[in-house]
Structure formats: C-alpha cells, structure tokens
N, CA, C and O atoms as a Tripos MOL2 file, in Angstrom:
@<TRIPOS>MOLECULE
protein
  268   267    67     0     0
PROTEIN
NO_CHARGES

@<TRIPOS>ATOM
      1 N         -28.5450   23.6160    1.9210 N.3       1 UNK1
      2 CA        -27.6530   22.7230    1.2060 C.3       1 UNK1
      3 C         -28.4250   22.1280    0.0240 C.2       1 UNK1
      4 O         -29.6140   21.8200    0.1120 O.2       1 UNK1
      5 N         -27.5880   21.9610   -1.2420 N.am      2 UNK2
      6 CA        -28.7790   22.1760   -2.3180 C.3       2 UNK2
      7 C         -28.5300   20.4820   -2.2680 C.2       2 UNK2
      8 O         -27.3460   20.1720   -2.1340 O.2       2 UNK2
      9 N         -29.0710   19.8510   -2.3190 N.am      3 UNK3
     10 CA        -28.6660   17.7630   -2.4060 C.3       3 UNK3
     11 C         -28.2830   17.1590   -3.8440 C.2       3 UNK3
     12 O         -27.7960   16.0540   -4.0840 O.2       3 UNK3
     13 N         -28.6870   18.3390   -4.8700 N.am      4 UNK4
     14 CA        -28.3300   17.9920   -6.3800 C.3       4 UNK4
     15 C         -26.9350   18.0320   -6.6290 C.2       4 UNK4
     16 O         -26.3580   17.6550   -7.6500 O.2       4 UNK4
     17 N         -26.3230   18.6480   -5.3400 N.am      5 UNK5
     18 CA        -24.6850   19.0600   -6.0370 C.3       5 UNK5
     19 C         -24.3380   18.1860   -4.9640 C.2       5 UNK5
     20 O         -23.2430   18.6160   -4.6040 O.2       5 UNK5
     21 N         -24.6100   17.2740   -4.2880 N.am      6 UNK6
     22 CA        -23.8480   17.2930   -2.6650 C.3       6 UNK6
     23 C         -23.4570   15.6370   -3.3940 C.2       6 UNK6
     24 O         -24.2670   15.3150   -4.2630 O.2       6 UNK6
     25 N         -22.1770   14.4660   -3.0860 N.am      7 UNK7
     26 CA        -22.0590   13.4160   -3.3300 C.3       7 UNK7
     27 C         -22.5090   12.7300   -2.3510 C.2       7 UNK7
     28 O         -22.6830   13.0940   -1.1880 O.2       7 UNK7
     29 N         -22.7520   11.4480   -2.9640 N.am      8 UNK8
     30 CA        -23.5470   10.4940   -1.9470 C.3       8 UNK8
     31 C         -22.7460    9.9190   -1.0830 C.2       8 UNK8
     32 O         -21.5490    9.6390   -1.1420 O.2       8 UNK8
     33 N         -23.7730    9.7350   -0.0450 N.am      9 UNK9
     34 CA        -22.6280    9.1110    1.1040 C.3       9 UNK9
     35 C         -22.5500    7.5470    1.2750 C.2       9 UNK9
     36 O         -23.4320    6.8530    0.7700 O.2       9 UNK9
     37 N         -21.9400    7.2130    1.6880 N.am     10 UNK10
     38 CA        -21.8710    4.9580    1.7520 C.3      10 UNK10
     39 C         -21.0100    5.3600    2.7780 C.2      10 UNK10
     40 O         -20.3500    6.3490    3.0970 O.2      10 UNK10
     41 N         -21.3500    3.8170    3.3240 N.am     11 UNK11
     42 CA        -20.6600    3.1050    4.5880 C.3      11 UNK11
     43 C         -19.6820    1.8730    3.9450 C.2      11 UNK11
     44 O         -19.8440    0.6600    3.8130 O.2      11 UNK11
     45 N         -18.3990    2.9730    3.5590 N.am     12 UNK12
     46 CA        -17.5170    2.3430    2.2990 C.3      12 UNK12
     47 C         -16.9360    0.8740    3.2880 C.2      12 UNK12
     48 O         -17.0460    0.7980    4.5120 O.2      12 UNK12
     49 N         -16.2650   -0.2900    2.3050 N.am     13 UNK13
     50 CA        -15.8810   -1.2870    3.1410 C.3      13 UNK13
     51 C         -13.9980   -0.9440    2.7720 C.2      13 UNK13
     52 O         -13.5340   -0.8830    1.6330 O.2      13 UNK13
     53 N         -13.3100   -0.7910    3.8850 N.am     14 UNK14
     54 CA        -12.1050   -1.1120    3.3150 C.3      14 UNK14
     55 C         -11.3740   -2.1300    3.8090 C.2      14 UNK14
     56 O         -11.3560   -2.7450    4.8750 O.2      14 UNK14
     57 N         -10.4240   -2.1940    2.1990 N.am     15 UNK15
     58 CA         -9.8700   -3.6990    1.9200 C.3      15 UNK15
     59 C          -8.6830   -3.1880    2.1480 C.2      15 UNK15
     60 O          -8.2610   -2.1080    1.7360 O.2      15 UNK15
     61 N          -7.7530   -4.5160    3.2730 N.am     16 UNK16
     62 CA         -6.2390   -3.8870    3.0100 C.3      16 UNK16
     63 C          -5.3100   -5.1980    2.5990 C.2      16 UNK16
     64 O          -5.8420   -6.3010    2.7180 O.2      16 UNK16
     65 N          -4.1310   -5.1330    2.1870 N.am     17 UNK17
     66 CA         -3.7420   -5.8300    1.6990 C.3      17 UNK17
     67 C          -3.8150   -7.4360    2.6940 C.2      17 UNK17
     68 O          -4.1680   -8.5310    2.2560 O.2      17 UNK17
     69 N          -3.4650   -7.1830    3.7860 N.am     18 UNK18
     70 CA         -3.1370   -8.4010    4.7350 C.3      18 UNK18
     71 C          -3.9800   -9.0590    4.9740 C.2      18 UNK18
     72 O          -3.9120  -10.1160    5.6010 O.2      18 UNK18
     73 N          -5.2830   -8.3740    4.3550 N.am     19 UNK19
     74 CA         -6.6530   -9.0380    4.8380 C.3      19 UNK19
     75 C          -7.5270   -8.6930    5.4690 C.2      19 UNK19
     76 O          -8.6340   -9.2270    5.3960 O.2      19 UNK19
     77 N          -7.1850   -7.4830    6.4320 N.am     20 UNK20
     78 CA         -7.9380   -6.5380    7.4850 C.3      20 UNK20
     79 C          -8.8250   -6.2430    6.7180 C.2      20 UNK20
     80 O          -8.3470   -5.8760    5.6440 O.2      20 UNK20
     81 N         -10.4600   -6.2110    6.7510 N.am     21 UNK21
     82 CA        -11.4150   -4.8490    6.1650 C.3      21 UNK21
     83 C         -12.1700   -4.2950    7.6090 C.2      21 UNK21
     84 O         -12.2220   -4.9320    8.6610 O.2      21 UNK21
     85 N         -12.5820   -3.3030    7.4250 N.am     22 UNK22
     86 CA        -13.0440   -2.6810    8.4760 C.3      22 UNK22
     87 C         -14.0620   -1.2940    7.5680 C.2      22 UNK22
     88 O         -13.7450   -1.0800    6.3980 O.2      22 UNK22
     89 N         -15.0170   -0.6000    8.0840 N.am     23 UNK23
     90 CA        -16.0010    0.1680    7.3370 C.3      23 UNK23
     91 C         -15.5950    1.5560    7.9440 C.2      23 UNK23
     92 O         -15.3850    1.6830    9.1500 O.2      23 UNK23
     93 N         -15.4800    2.7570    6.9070 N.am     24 UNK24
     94 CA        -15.8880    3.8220    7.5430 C.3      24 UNK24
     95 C         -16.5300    4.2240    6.1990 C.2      24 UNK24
     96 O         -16.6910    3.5700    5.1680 O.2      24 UNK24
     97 N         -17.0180    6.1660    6.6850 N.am     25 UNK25
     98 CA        -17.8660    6.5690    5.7330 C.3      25 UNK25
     99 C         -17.3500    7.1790    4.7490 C.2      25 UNK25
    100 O         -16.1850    7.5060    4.9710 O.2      25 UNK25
    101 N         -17.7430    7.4700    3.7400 N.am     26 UNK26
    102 CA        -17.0930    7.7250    2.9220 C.3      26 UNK26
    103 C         -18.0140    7.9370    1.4310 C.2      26 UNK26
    104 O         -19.2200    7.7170    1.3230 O.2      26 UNK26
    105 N         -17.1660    8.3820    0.4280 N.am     27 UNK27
    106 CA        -17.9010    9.4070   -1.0080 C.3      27 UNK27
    107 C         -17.9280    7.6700   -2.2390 C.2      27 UNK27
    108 O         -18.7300    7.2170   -3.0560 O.2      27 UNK27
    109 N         -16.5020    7.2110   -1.6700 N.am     28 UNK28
    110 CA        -16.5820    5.5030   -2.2630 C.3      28 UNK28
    111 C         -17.4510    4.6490   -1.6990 C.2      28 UNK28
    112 O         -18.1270    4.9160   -0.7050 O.2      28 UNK28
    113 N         -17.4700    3.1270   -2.5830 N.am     29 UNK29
    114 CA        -18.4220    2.4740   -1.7110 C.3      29 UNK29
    115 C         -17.3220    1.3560   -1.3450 C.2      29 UNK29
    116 O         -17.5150    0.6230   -0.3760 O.2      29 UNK29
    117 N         -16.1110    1.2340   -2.1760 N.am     30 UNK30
    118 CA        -15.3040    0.4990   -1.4670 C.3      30 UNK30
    119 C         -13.6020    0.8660   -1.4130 C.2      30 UNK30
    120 O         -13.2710    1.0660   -2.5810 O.2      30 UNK30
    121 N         -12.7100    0.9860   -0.7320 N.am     31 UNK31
    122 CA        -11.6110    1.5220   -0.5350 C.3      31 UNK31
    123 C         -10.6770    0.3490   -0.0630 C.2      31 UNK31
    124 O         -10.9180   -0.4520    0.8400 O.2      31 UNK31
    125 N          -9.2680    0.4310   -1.0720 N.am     32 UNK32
    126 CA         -8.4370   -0.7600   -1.0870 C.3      32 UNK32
    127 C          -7.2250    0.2940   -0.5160 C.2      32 UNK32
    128 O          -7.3000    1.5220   -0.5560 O.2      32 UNK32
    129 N          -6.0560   -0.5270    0.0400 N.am     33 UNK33
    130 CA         -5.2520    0.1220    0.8900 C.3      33 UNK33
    131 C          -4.2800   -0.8520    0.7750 C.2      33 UNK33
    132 O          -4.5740   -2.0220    0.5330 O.2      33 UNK33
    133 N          -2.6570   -0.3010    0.9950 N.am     34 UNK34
    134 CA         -1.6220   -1.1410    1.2400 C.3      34 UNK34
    135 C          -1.3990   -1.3580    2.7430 C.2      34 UNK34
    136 O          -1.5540   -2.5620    2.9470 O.2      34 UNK34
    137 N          -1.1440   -0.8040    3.7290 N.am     35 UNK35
    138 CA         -1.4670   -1.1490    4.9710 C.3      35 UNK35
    139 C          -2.6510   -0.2390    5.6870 C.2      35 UNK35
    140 O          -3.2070    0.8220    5.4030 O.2      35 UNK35
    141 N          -2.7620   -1.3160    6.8890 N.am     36 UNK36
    142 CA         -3.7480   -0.1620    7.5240 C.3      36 UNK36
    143 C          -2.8790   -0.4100    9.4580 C.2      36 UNK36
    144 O          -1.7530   -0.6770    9.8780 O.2      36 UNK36
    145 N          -3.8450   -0.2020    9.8910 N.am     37 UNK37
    146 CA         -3.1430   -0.3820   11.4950 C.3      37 UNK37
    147 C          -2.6220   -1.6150   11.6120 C.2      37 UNK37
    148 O          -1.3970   -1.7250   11.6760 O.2      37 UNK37
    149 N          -3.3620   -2.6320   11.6570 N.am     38 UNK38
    150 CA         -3.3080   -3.9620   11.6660 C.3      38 UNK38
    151 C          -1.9610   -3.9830   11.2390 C.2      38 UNK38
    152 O          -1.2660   -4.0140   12.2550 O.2      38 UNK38
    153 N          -1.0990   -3.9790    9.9870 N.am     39 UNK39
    154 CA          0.0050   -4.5300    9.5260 C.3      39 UNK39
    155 C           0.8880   -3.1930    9.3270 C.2      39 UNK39
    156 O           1.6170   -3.2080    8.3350 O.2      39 UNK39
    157 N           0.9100   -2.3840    9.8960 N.am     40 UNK40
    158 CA          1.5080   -1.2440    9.4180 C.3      40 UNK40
    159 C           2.8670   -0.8430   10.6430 C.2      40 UNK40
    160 O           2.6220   -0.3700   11.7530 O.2      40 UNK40
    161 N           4.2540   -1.1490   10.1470 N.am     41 UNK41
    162 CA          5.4270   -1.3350   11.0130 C.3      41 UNK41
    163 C           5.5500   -0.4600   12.2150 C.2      41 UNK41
    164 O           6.1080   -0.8710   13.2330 O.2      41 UNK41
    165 N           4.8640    1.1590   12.0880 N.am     42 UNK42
    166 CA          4.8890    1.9530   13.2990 C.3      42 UNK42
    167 C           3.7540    1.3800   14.3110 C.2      42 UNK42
    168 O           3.8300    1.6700   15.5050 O.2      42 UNK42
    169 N           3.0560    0.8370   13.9850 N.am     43 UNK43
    170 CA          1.7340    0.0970   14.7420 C.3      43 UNK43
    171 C           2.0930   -1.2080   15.7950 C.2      43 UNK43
    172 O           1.8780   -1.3210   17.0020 O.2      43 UNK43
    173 N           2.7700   -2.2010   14.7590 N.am     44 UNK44
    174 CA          2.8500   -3.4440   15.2700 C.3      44 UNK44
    175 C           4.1880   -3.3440   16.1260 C.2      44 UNK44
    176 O           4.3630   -4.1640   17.0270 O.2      44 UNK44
    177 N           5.2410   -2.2500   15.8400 N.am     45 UNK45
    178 CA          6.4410   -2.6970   16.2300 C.3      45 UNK45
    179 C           7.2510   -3.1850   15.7770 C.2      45 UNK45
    180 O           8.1690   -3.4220   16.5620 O.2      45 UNK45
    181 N           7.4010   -3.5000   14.7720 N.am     46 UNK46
    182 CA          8.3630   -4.8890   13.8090 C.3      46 UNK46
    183 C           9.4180   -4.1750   13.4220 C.2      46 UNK46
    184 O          10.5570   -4.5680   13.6760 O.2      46 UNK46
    185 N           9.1580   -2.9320   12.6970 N.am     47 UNK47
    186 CA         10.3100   -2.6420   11.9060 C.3      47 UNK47
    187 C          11.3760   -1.7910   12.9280 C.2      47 UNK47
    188 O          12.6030   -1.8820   12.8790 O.2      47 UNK47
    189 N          10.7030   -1.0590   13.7360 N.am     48 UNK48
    190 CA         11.6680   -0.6630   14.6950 C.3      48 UNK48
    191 C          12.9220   -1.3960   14.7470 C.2      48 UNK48
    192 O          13.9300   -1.0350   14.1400 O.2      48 UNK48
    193 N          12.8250   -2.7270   15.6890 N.am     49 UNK49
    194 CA         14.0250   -3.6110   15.6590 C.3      49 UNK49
    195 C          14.7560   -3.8080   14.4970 C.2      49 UNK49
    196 O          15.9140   -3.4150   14.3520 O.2      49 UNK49
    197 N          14.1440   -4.3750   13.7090 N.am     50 UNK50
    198 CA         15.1460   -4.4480   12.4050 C.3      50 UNK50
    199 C          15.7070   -3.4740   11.6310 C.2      50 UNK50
    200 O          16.6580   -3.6820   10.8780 O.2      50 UNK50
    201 N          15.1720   -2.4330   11.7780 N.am     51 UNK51
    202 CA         15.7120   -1.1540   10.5340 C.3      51 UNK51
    203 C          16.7280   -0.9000   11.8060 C.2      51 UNK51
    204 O          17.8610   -0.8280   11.3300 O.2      51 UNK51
    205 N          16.7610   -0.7700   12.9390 N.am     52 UNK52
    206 CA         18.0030   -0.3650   14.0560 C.3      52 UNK52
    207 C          19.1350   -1.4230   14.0130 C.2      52 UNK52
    208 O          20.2400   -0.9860   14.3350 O.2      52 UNK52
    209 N          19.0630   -2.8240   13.6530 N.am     53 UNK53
    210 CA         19.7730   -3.6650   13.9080 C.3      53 UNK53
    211 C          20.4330   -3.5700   12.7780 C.2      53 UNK53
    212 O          21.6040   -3.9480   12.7920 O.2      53 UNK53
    213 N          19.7440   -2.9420   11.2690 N.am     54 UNK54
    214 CA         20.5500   -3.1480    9.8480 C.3      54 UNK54
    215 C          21.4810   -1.4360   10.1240 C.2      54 UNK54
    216 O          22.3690   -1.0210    9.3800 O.2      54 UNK54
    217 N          21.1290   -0.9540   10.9510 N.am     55 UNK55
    218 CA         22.1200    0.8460   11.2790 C.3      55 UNK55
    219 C          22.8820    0.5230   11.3890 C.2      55 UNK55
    220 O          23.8530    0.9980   10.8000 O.2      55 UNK55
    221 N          23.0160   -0.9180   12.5480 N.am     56 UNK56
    222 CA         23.6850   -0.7470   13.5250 C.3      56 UNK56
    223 C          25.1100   -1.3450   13.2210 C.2      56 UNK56
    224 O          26.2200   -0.8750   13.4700 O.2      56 UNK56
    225 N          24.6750   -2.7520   12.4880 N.am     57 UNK57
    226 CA         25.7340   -3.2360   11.7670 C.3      57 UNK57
    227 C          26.0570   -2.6230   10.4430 C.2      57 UNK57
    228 O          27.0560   -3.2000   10.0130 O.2      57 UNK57
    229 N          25.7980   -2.0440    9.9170 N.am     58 UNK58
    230 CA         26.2430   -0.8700    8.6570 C.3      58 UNK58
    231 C          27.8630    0.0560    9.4780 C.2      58 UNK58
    232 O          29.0380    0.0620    9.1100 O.2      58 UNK58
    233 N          27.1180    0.7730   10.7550 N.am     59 UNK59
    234 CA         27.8110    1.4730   11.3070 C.3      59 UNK59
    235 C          29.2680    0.7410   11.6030 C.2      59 UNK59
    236 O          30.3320    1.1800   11.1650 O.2      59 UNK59
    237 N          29.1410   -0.4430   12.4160 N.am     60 UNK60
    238 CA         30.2440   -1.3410   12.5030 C.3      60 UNK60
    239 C          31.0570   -1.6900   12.1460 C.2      60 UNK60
    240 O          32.1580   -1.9180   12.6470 O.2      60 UNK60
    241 N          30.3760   -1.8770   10.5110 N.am     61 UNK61
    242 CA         31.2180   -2.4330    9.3300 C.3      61 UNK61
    243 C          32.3190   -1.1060    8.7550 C.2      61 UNK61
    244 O          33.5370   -1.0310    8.5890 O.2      61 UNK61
    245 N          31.1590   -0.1600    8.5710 N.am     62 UNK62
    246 CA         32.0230    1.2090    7.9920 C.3      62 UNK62
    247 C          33.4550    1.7290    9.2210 C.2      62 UNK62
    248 O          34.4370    2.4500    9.0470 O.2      62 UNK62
    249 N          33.0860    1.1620   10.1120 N.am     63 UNK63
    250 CA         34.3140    1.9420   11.0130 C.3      63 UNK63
    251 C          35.0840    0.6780   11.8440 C.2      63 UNK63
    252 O          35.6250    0.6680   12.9490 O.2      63 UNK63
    253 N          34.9040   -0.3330   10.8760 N.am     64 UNK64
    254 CA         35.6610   -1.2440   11.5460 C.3      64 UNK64
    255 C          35.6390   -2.1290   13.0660 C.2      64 UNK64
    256 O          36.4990   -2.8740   13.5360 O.2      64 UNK64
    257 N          34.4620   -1.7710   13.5430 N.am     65 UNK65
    258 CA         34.2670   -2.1840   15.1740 C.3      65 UNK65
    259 C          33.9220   -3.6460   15.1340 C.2      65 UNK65
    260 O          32.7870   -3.9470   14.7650 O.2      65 UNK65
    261 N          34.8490   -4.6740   15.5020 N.am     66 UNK66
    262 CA         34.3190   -5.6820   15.7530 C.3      66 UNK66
    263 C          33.9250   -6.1250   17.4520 C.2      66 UNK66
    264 O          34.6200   -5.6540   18.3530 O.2      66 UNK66
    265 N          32.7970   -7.0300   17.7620 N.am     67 UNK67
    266 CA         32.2530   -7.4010   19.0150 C.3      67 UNK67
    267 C          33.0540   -8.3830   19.7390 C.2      67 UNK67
    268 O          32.6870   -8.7870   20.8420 O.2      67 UNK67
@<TRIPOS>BOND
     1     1     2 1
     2     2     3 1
     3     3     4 2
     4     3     5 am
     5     5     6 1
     6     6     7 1
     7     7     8 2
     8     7     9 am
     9     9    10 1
    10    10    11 1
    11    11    12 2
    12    11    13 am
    13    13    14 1
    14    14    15 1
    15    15    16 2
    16    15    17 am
    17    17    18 1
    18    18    19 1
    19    19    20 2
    20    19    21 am
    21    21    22 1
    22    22    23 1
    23    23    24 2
    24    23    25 am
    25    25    26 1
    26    26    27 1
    27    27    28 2
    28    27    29 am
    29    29    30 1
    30    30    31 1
    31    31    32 2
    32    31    33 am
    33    33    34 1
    34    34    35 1
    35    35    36 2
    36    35    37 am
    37    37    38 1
    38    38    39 1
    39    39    40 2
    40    39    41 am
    41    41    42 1
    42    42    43 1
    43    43    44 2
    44    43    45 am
    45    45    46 1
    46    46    47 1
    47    47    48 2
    48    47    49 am
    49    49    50 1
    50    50    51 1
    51    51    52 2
    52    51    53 am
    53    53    54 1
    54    54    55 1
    55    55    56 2
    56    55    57 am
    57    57    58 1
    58    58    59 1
    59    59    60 2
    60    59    61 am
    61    61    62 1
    62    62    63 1
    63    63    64 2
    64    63    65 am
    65    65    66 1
    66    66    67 1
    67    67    68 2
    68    67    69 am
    69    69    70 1
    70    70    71 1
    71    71    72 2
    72    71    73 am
    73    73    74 1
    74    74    75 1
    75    75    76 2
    76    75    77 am
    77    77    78 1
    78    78    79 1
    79    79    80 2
    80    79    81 am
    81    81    82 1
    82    82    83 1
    83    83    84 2
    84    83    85 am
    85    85    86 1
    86    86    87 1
    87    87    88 2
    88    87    89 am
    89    89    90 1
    90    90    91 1
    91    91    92 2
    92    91    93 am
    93    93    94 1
    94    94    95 1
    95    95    96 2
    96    95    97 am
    97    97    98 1
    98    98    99 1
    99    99   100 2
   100    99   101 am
   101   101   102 1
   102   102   103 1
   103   103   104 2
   104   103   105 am
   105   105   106 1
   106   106   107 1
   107   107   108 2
   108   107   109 am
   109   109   110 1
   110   110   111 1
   111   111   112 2
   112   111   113 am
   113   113   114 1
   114   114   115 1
   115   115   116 2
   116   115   117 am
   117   117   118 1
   118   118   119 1
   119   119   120 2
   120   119   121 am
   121   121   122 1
   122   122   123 1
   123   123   124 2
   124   123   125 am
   125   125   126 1
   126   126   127 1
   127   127   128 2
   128   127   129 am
   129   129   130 1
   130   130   131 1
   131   131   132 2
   132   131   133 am
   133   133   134 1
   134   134   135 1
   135   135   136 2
   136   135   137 am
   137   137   138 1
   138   138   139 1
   139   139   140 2
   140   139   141 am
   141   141   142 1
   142   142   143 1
   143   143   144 2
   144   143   145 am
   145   145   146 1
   146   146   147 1
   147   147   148 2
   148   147   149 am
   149   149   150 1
   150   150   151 1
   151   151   152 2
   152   151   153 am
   153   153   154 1
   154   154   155 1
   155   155   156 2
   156   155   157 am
   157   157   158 1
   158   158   159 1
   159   159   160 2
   160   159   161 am
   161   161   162 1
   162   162   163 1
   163   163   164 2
   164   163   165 am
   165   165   166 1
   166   166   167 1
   167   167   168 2
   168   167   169 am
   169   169   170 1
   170   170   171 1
   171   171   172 2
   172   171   173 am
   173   173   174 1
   174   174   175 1
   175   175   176 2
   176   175   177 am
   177   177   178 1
   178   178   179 1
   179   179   180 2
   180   179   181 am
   181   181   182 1
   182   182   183 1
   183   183   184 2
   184   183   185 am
   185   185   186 1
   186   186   187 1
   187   187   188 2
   188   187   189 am
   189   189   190 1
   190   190   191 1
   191   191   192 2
   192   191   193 am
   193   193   194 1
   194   194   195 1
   195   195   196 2
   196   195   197 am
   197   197   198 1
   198   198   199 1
   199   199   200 2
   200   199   201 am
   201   201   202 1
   202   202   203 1
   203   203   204 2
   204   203   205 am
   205   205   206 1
   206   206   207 1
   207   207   208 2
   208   207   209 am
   209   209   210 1
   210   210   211 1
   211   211   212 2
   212   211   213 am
   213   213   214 1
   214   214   215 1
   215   215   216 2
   216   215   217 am
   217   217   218 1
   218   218   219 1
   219   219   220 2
   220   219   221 am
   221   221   222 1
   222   222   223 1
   223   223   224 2
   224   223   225 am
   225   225   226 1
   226   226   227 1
   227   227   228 2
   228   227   229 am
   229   229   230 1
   230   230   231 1
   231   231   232 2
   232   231   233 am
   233   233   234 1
   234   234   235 1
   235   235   236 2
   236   235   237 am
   237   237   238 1
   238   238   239 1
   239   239   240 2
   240   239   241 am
   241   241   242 1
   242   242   243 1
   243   243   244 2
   244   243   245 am
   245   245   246 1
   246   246   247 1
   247   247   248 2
   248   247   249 am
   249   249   250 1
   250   250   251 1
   251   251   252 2
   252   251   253 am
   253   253   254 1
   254   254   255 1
   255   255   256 2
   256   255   257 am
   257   257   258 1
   258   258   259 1
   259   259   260 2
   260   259   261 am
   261   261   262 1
   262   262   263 1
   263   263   264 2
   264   263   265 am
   265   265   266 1
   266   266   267 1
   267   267   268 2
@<TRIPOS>SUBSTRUCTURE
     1 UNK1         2 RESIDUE 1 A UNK
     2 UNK2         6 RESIDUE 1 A UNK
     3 UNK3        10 RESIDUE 1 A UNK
     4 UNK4        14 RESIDUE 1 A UNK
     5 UNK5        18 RESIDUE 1 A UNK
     6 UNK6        22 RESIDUE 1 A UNK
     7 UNK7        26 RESIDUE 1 A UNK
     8 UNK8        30 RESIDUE 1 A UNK
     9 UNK9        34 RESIDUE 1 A UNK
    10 UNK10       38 RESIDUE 1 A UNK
    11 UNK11       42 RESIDUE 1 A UNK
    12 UNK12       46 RESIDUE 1 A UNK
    13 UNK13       50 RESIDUE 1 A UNK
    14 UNK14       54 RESIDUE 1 A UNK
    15 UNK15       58 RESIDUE 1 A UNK
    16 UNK16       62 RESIDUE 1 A UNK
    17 UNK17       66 RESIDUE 1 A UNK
    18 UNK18       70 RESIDUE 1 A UNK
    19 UNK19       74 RESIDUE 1 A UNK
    20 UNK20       78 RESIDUE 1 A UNK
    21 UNK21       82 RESIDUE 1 A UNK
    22 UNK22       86 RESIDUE 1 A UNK
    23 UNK23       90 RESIDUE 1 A UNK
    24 UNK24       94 RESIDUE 1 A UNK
    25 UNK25       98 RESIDUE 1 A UNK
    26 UNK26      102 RESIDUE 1 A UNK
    27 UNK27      106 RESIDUE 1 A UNK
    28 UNK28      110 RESIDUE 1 A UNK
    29 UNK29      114 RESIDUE 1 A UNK
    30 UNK30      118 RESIDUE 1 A UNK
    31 UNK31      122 RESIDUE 1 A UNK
    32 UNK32      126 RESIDUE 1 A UNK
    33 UNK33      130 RESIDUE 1 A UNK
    34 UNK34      134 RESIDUE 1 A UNK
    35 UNK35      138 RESIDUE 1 A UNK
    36 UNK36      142 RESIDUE 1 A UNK
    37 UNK37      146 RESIDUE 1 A UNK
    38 UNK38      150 RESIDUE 1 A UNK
    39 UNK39      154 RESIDUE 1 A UNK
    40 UNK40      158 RESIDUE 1 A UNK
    41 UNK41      162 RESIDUE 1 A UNK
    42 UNK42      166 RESIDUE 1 A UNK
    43 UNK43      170 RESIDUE 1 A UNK
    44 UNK44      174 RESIDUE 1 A UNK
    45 UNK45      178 RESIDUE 1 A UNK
    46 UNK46      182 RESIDUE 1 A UNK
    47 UNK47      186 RESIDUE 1 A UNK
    48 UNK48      190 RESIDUE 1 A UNK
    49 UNK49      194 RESIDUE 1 A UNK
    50 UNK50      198 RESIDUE 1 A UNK
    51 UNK51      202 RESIDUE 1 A UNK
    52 UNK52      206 RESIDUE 1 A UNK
    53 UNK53      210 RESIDUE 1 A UNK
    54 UNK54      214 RESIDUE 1 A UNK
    55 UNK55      218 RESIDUE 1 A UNK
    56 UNK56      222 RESIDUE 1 A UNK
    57 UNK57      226 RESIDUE 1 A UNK
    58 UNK58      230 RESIDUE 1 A UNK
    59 UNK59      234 RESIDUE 1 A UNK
    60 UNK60      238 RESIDUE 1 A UNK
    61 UNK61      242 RESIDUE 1 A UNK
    62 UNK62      246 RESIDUE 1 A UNK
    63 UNK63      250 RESIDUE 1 A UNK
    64 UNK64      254 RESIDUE 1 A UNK
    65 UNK65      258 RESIDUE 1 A UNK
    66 UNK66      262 RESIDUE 1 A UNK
    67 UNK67      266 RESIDUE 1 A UNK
C-alpha cells in the first residue's frame, strides 16, 4: 500500500443537529448531520403515531365517516 496516495485517517467528531456528537472514523475530521439515532423519528418512535393519526383523519374526512 503506497501511503503517498492513501487519505488520512481521524477520529472524526460528529455534530448533529439536536445536539448529539458522538466520534467515529473517518477521511473528515469533523462531520455535521441533520439527524442521527438520538432524534431520528424511526428510532425514537414519534412519528409513527402522528403521521398514522394525520391518515387516519384525512381518510375520515374524504369518505365522510364521522365517530
């Protein structure tokens, strides 16, 4: 492996929006992100409920079903 062509390596820090940083390795030395696990809706659970609850009443409305 010739080391003149190879990029350097760092123990990059990444930044995510919510505030989370956490380190992996990497060709950067620092890496910014819009979500990461921490805040990210398939992770936490959050959006599940709500994106089903905005279907659900969409569906309702379009076909007239009242509760």
């Amino acid at each position: 492996m010739q080391e003149s062509i190879q990029p350097k390596f760092y123990q990059a820090t990444v930044r995510c929006n919510c505030g989370n940083t956490f380190t992996v390795g990497s060709t950067a030395k620092e890496i910014s992100v819009e979500v990461c696990s921490k805040c990210h809706p398939f992770y936490t659970g959050t959006q599940k409920a709500v994106a089903a609850r905005g279907r659900i009443e969409k569906f309702n409305r379009k076909y007239g079903i009242n509760k």
